[in-house]
ROSE-4610 file (N, C-alpha, C; in Angstrom, 1 decimal, always signed):
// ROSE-4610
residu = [X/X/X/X/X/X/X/X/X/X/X/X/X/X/X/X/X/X/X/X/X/X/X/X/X/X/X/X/X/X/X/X/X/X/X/X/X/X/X/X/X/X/X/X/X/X/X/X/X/X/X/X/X/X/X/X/X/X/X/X/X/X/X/X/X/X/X/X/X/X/X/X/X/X/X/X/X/X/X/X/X/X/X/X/X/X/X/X/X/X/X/X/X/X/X/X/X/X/X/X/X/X/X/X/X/X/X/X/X/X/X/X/X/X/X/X/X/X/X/X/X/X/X/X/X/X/X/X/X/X/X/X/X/X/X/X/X/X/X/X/X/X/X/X/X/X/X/X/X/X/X/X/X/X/X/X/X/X/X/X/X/X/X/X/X/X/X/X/X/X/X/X/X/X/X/X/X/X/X/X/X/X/X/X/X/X/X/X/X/X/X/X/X/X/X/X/X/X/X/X/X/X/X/X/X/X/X/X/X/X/X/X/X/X/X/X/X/X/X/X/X/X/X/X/X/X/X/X/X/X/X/X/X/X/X/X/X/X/X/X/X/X/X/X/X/X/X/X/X/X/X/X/X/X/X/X/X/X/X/X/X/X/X/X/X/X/X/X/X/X/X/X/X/X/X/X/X/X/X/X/X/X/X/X/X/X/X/X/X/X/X/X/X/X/X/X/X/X/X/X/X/X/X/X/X/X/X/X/X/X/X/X/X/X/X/X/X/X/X/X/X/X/X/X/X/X/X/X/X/X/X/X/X/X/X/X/X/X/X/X/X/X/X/X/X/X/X/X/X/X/X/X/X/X/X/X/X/X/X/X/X/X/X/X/X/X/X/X/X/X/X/X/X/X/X/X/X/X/X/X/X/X/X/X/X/X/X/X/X/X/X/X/X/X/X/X/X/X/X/X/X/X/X/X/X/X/X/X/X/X/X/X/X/X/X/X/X/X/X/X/X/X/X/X/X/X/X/X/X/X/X/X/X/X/X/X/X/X/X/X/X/X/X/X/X/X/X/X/X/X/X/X/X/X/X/X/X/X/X/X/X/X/X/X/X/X/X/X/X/X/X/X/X/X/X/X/X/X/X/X/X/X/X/X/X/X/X/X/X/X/X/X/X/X/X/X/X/X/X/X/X/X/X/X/X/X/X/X/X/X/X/X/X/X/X/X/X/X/X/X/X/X/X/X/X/X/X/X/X/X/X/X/X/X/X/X/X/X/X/X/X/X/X/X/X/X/X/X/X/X/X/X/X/X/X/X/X/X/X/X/X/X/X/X/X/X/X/X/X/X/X/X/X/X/X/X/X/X/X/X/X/X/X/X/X/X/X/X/X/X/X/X/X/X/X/X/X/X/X/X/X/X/X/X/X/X/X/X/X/X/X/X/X/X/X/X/X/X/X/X/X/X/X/X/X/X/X/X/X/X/X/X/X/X/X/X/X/X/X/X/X/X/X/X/X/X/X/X/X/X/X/X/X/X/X/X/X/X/X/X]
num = [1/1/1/2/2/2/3/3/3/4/4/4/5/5/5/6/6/6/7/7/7/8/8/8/9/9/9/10/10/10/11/11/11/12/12/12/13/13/13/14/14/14/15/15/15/16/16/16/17/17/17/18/18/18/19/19/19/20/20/20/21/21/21/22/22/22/23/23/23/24/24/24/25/25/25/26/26/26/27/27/27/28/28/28/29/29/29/30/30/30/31/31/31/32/32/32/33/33/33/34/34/34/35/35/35/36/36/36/37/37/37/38/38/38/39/39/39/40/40/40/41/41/41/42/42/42/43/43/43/44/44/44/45/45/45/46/46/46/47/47/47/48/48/48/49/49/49/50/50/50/51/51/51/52/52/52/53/53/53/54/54/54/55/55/55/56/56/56/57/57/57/58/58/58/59/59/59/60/60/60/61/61/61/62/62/62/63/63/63/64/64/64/65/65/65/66/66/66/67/67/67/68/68/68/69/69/69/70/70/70/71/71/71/72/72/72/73/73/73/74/74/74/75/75/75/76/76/76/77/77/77/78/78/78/79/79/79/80/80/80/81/81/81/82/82/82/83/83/83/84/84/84/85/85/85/86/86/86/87/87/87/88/88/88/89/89/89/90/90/90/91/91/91/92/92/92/93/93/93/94/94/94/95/95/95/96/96/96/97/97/97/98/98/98/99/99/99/100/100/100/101/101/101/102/102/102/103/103/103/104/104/104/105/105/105/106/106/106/107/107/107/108/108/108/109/109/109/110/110/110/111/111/111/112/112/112/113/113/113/114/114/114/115/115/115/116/116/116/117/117/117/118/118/118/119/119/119/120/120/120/121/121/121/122/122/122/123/123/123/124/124/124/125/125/125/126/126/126/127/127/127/128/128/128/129/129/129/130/130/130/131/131/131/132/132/132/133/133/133/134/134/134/135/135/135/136/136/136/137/137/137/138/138/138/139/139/139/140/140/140/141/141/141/142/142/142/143/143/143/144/144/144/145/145/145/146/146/146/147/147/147/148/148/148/149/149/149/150/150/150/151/151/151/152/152/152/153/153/153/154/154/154/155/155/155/156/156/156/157/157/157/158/158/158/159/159/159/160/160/160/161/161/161/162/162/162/163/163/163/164/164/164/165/165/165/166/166/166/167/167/167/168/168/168/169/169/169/170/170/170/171/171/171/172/172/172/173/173/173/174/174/174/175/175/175/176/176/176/177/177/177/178/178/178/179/179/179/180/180/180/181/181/181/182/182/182/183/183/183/184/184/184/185/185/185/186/186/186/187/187/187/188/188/188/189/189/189/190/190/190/191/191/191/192/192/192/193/193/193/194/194/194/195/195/195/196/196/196/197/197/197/198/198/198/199/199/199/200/200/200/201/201/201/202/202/202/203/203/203/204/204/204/205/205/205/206/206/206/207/207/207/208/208/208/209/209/209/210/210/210/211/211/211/212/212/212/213/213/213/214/214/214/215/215/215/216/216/216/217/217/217/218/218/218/219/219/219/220/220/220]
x = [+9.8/+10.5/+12.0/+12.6/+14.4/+14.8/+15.6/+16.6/+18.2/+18.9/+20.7/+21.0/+22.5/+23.8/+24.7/+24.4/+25.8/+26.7/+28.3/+29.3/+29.8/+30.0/+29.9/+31.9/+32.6/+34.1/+35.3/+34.9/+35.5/+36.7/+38.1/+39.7/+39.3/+40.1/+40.7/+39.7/+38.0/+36.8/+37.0/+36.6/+36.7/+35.4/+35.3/+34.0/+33.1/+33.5/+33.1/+32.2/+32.9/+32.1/+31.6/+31.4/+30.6/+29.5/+29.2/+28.2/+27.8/+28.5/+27.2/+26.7/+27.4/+25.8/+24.9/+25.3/+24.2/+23.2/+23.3/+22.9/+22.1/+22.5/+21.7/+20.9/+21.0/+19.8/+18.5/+19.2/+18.4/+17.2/+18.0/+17.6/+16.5/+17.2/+16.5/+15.1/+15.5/+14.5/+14.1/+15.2/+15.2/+13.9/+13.1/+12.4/+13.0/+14.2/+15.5/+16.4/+17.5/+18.8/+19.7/+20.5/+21.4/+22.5/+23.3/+24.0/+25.1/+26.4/+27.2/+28.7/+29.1/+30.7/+31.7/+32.9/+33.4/+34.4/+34.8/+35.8/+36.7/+38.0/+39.0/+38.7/+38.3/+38.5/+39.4/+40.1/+41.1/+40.9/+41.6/+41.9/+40.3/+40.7/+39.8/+41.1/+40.2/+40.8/+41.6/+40.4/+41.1/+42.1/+41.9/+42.9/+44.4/+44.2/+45.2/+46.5/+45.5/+46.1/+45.5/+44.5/+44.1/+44.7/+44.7/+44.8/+43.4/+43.3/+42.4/+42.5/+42.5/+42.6/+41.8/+40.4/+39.8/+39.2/+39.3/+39.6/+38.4/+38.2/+36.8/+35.6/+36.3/+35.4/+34.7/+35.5/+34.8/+33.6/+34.6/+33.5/+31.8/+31.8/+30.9/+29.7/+31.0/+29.6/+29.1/+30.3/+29.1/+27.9/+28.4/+27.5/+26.1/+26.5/+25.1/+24.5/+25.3/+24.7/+23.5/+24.4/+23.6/+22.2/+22.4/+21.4/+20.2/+20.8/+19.4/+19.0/+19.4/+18.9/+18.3/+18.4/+17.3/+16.6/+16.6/+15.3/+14.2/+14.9/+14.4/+13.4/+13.9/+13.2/+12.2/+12.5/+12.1/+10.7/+10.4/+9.4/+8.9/+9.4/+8.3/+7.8/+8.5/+7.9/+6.8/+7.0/+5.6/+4.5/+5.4/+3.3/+3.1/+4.1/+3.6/+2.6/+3.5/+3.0/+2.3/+2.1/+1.4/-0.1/-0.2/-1.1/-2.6/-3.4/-4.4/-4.8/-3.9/-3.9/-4.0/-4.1/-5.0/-4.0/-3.6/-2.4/-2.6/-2.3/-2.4/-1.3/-1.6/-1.0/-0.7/+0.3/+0.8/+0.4/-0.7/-1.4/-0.4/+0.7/+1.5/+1.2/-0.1/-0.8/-0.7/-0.8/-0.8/+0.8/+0.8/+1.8/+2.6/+3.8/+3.9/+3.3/+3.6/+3.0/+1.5/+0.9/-0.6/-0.6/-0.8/-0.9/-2.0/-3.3/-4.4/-5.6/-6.8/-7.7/-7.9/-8.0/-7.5/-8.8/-10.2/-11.0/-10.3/-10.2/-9.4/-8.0/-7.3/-5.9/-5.3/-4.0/-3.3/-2.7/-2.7/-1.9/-0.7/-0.4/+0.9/+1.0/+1.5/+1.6/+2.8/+2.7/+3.6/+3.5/+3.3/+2.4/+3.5/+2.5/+3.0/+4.4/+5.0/+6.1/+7.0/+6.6/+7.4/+7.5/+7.0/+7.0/+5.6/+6.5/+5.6/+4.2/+3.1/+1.9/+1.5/+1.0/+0.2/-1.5/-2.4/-4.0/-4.4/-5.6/-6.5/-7.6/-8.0/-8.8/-9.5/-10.4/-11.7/-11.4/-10.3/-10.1/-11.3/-11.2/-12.5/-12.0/-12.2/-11.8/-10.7/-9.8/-8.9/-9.5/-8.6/-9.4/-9.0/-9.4/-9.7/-7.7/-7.2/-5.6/-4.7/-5.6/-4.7/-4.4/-4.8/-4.2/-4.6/-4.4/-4.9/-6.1/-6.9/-8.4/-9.0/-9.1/-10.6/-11.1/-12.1/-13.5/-13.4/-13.6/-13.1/-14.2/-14.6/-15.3/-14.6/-15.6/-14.8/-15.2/-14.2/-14.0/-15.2/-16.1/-17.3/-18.2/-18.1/-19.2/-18.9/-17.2/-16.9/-17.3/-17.7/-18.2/-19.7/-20.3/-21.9/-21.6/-20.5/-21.0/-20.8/-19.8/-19.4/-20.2/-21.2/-22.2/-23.6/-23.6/-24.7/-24.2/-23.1/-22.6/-23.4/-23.7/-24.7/-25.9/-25.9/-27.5/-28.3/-27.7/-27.5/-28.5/-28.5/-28.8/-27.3/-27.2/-26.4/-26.3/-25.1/-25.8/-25.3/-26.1/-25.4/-24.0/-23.1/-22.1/-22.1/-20.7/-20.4/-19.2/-19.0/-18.0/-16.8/-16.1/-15.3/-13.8/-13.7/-12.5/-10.7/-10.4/-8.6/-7.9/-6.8/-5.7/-4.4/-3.6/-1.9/-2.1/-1.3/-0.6/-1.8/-3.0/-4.4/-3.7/-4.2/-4.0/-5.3/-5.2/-5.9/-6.0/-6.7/-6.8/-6.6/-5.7/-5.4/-5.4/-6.6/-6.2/-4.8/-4.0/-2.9/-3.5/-3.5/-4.1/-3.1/-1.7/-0.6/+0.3/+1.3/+2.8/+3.7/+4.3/+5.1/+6.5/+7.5/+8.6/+8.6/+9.5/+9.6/+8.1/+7.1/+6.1/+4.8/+3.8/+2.5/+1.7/+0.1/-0.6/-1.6/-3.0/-3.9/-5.5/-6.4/-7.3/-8.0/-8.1/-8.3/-9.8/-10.0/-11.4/-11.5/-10.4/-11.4/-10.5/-10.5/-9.8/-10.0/-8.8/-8.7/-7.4/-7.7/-6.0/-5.5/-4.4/-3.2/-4.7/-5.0/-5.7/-7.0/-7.9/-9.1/-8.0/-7.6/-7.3/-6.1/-5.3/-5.0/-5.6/-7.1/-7.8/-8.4/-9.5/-9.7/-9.0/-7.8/-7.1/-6.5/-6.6/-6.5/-8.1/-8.9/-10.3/-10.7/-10.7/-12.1/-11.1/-10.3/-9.8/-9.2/-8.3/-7.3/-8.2/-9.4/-10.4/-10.9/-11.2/-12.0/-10.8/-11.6/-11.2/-10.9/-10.6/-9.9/-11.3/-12.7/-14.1/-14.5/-14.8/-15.5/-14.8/-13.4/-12.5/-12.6/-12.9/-13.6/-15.1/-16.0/-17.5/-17.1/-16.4/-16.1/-16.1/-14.7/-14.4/-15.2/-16.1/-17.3/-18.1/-18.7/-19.7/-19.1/-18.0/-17.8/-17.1/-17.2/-17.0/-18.4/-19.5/-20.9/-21.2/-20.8/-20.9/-20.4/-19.2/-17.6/-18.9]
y = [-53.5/-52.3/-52.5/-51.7/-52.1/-50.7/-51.3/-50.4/-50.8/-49.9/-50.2/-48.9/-49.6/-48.6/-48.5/-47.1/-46.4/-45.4/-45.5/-45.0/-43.8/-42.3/-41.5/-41.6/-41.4/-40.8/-41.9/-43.3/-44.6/-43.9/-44.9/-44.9/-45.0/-43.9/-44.2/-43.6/-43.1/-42.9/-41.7/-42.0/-40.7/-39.9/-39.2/-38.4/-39.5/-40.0/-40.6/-41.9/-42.8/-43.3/-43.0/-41.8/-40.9/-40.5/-40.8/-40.1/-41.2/-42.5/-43.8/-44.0/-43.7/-44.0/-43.2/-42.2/-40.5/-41.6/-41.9/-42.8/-44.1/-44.3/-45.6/-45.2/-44.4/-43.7/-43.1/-42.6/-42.0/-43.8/-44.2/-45.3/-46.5/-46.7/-47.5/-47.0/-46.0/-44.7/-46.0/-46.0/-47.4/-46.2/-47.5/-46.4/-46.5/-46.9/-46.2/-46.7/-45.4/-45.5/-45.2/-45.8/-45.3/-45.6/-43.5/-43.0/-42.3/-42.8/-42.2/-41.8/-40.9/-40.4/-41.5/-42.0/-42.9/-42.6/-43.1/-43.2/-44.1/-44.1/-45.5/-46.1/-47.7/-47.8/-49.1/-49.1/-49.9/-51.5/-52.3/-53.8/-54.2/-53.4/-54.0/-54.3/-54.7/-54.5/-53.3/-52.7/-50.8/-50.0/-50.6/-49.7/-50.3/-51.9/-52.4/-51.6/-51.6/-52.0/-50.6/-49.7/-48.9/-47.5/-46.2/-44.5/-44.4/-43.5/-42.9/-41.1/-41.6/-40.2/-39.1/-39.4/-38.6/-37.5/-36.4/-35.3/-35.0/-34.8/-34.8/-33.8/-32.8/-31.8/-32.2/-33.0/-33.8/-35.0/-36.0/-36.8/-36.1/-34.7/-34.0/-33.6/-33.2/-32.7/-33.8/-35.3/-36.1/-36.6/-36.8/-37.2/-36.0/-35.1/-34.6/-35.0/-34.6/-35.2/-36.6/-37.4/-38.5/-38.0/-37.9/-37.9/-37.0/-35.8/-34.8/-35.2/-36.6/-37.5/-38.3/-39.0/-39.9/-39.3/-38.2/-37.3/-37.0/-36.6/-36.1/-37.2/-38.3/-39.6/-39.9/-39.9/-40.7/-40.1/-39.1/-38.1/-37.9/-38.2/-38.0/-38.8/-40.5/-41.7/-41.9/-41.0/-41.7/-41.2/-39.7/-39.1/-39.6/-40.2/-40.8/-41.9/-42.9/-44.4/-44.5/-43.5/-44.0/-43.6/-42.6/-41.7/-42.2/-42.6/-43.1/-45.1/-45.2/-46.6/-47.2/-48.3/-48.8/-49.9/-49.2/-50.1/-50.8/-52.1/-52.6/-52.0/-51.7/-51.1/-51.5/-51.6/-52.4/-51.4/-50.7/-49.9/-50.0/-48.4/-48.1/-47.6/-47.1/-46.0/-44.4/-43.8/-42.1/-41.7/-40.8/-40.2/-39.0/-38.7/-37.4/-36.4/-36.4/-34.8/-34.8/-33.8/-33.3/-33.1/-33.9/-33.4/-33.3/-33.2/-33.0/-32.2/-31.9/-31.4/-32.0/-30.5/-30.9/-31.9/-32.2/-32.7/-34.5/-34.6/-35.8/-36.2/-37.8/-38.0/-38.0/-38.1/-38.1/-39.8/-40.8/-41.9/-42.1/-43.3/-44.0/-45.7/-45.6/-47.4/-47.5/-48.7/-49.0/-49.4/-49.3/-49.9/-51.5/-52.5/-53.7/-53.0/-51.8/-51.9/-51.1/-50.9/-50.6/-49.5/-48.3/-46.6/-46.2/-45.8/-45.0/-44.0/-44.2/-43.6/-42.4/-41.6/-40.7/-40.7/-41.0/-40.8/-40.4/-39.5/-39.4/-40.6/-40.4/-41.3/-40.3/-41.2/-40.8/-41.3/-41.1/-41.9/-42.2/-43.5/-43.8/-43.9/-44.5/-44.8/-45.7/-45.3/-47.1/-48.4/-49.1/-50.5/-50.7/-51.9/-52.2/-52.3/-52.4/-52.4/-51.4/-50.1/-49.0/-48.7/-49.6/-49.1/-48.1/-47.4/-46.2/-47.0/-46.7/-47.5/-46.4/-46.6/-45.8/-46.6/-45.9/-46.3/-46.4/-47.5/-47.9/-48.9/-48.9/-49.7/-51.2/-51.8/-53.6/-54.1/-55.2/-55.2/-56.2/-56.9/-57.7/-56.7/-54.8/-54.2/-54.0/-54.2/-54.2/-54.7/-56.1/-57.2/-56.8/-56.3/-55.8/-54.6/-53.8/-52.3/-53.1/-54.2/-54.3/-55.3/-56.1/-57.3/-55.7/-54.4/-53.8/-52.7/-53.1/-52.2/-51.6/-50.4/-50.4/-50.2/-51.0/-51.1/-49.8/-49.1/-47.9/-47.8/-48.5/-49.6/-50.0/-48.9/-49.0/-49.6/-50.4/-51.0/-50.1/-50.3/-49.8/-50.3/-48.9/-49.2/-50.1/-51.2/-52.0/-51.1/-51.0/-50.8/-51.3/-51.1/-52.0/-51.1/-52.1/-51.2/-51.4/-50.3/-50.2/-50.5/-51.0/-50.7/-51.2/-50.5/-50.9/-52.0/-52.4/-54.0/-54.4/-53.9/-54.2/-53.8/-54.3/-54.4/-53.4/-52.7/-51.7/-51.4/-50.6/-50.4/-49.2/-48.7/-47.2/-46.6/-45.6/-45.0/-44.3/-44.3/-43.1/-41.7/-40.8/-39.4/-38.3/-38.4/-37.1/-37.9/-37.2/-37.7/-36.7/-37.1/-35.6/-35.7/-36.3/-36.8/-38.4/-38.6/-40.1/-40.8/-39.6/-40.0/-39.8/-40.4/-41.2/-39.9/-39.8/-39.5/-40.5/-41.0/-41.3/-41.1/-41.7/-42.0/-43.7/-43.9/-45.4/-45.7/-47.2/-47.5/-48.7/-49.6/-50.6/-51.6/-51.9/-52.8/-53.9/-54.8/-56.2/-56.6/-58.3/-59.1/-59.0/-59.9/-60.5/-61.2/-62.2/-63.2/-62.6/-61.8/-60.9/-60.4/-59.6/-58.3/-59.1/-60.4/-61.0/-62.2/-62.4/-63.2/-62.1/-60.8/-59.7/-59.2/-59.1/-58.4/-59.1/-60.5/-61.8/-61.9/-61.6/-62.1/-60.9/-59.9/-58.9/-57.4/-57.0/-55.5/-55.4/-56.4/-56.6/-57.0/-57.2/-57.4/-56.2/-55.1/-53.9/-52.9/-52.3/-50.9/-49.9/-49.0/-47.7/-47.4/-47.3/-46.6/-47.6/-48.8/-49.3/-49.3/-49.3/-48.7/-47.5/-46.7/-45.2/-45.4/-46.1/-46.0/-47.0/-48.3/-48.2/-47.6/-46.7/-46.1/-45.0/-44.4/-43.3/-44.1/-45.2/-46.0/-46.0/-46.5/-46.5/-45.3/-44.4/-42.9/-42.5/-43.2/-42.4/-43.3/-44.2/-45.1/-45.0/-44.2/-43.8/-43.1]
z = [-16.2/-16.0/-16.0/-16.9/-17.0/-16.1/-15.3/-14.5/-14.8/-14.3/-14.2/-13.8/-13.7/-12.8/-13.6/-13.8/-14.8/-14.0/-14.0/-13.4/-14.9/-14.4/-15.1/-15.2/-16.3/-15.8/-15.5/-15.6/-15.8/-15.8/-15.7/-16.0/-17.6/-17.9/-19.4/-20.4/-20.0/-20.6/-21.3/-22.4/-23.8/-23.7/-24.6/-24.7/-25.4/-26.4/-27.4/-26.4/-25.8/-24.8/-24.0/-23.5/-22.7/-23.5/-24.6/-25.1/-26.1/-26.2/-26.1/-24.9/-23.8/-22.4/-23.0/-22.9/-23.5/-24.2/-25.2/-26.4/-26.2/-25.4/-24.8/-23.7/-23.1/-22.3/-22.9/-23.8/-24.6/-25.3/-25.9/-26.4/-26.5/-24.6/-24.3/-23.1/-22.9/-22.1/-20.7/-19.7/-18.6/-17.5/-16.7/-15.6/-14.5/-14.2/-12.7/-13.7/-12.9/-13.2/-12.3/-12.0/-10.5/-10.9/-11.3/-11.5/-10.5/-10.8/-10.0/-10.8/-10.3/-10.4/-10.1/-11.4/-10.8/-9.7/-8.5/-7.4/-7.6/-7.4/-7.2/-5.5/-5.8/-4.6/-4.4/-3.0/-3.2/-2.8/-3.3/-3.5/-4.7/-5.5/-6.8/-7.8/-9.1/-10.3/-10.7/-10.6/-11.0/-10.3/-8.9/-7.9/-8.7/-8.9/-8.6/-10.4/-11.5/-12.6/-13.5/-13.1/-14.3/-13.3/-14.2/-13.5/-13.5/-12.4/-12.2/-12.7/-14.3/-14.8/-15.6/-15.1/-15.9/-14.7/-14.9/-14.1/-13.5/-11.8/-11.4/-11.7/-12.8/-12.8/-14.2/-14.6/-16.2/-15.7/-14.7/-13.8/-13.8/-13.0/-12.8/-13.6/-14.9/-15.9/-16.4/-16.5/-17.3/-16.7/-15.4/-14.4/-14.6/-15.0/-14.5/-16.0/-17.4/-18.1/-18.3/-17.8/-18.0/-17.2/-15.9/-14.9/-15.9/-16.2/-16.7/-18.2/-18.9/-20.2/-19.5/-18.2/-17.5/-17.6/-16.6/-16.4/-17.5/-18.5/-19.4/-20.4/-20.4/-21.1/-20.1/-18.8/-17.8/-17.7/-17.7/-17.4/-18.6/-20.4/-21.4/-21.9/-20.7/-21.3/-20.5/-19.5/-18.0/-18.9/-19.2/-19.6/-21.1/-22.0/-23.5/-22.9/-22.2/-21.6/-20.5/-19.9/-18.7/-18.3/-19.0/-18.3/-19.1/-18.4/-18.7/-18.3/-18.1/-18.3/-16.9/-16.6/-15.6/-15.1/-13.9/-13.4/-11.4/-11.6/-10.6/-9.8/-8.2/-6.9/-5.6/-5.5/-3.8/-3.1/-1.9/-1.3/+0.1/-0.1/+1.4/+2.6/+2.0/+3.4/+2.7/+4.0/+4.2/+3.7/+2.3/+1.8/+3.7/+2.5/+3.7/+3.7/+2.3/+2.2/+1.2/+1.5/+0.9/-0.4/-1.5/-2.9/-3.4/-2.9/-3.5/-2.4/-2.7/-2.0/-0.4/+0.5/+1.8/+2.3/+1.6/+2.0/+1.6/+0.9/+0.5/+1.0/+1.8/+2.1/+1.3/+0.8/-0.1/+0.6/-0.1/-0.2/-1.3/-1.0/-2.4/-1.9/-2.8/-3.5/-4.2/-4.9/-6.1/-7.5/-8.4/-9.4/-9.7/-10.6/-10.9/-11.9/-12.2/-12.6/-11.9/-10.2/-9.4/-9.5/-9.9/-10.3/-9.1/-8.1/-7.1/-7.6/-7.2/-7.9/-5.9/-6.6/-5.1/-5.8/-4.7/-5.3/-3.8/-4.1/-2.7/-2.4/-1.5/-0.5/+0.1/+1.0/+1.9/+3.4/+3.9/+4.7/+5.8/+6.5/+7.6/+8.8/+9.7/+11.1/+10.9/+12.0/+11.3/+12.0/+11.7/+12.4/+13.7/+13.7/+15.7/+15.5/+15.2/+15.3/+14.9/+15.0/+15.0/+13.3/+12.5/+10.9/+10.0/+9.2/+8.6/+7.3/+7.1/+6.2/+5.3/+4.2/+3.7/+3.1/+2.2/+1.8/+0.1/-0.3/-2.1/-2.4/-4.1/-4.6/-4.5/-4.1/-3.9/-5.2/-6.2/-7.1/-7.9/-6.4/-7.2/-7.6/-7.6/-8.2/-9.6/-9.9/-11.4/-12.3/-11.9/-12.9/-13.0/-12.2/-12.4/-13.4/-13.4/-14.1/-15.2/-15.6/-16.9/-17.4/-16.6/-17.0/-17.9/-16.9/-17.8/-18.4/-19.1/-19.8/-20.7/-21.4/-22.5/-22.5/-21.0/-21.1/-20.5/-19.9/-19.0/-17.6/-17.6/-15.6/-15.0/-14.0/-13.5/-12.0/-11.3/-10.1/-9.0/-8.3/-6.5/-6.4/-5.4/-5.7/-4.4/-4.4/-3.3/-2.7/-1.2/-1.1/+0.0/+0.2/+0.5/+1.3/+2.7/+3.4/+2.8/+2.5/+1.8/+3.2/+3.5/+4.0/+3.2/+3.9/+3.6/+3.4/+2.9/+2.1/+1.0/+1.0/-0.1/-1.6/-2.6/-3.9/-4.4/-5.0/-6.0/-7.3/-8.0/-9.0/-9.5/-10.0/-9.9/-11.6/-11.4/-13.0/-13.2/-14.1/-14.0/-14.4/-13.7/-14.3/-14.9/-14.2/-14.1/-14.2/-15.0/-14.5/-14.3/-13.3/-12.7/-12.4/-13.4/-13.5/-13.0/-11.9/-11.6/-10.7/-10.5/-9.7/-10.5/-10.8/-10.7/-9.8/-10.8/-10.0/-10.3/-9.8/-10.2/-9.4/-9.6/-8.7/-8.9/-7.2/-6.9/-7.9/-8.5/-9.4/-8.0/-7.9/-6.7/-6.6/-5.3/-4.4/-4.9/-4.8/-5.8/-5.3/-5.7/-5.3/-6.8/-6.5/-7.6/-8.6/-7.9/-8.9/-9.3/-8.2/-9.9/-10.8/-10.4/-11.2/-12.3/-12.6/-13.3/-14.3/-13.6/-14.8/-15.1/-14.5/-15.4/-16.4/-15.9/-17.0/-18.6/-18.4/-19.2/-20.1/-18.8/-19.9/-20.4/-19.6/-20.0/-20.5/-19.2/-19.6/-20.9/-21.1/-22.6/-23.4/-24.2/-24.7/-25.1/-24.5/-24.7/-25.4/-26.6/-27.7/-26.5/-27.1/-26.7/-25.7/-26.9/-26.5/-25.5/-25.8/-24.5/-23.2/-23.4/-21.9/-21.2/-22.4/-21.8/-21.5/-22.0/-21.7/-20.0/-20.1/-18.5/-17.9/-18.2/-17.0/-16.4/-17.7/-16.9/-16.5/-16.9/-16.1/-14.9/-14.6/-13.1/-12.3/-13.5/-12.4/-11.7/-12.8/-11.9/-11.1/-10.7/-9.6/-8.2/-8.4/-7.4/-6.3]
C-alpha cells in the first residue's frame, strides 16, 4: 500500500506544479494521503530564506483540489481492486457505529494493506476476561471443504471463538470510499493463511474461487 504527504501552495508554487501533484495523484492512485495547506514555520529552511507568497485563498482551493482527486481515485480503486477478493484481517472488536442488520454486531479490522474493513458477527458471551467474542468458522474446516471440492459432500462446519487481536479471513463485499465492507469466511493466523495462500488460494481460476467460496457459504 503506497501512502505520502502532500503540502498544497508551497513558497514560489505555480499552477503548473500544482497540477503535476493533480497528476501524480491521479497517477499513481496512493491508498492514504495526508494533505495539508502549506504554513511558514519558523527556524526552518523556508522561514529563514523563501516568501511565503502564495495567497491563502489559492492555498485552499488547491488543497481541496488535491484532497477531492484522492478521494475520487481512492474510492474507484477500492471498488475496481478490491471488491471480491479475499483479504487477510487484524480483528479490532465492536465498531462504533451499526452498519448492518440489528440481529448481527457490526465489527472492524485492518486488512494486510492497512485499509480499515467493517463485517458483522454473531457475537457470543465474552470470555472469562471480560473481552468481546463471536462465533466464526475455524480455519481447519477450510481444508475439508476444499479436500471435497466437487465432490458435493460437504463437511460439518467447525467452529471456532473470534476475539480482538485474532487474524481472519474476510471477503471484501462493498466499497464505500476509504472504508471496506465484507463478511468474515474463518479465523486463521499469519502462518495458515500464508502457506494457504502460497499453496492453494493463488492456484485456483476465477470459477473454482467462486465454487469455494459458495461451498463454504453453505457451510457458514
Amino acid at each position: 500500500a503506497l501512502s505520502s504527504d502532500f503540502i498544497a501552495g508551497f513558497c514560489g508554487e505555480t499552477e503548473e506544479e500544482h497540477q503535476d501533484t493533480v497528476s501524480l495523484l491521479e497517477y499513481v492512485e496512493y491508498e492514504q494521503a495526508f494533505l495539508f495547506a502549506y504554513s511558514m514555520r519558523e527556524k526552518t529552511h523556508a522561514h529563514r530564506v523563501l516568501e511565503d507568497n502564495v495567497p491563502p485563498h489559492i492555498k485552499q482551493e488547491r488543497l481541496q483540489e488535491l484532497i477531492d482527486t484522492f478521494r475520487t481515485k481512492v474510492h474507484a480503486k477500492n471498488a475496481r481492486v478490491e471488491v471480491g477478493k479475499l483479504r487477510l484481517v487484524l480483528v479490532e472488536g465492536p465498531a462504533k457505529r451499526q452498519a448492518f442488520s440489528s440481529n448481527e454486531e457490526t465489527w472492524h479490522g485492518r486488512t494486510d494493506q492497512n485499509k480499515r474493513i467493517l463485517f458483522p458477527v454473531h457475537s457470543s458471551n465474552p470470555t472469562t476476561n471480560g473481552t468481546n467474542s463471536a462465533m466464526v468458522v475455524d480455519d481447519s474446516h477450510i481444508n475439508q471443504v476444499l479436500a471435497r471440492s466437487g465432490s458435493g459432500l460437504l463437511p460439518p462446519t467447525t467452529m471456532t471463538t473470534l476475539v480482538p487481536g485474532d487474524y481472519a479471513v474476510i471477503e471484501v463485499t462493498e466499497a464505500k470510499g476509504h472504508t471496506l465492507r465484507g463478511r468474515v469466511l474463518w479465523k486463521t493466523t499469519l502462518a495458515n493463511f500464508a502457506s494457504m495462500e502460497a499453496t492453494i488460494l493463488s492456484q485456483l481460476g476465477p470459477d473454482q474461487l467462486r465454487e469455494f467460496k459458495q461451498n463454504l457459504s453453505l457451510t457458514i
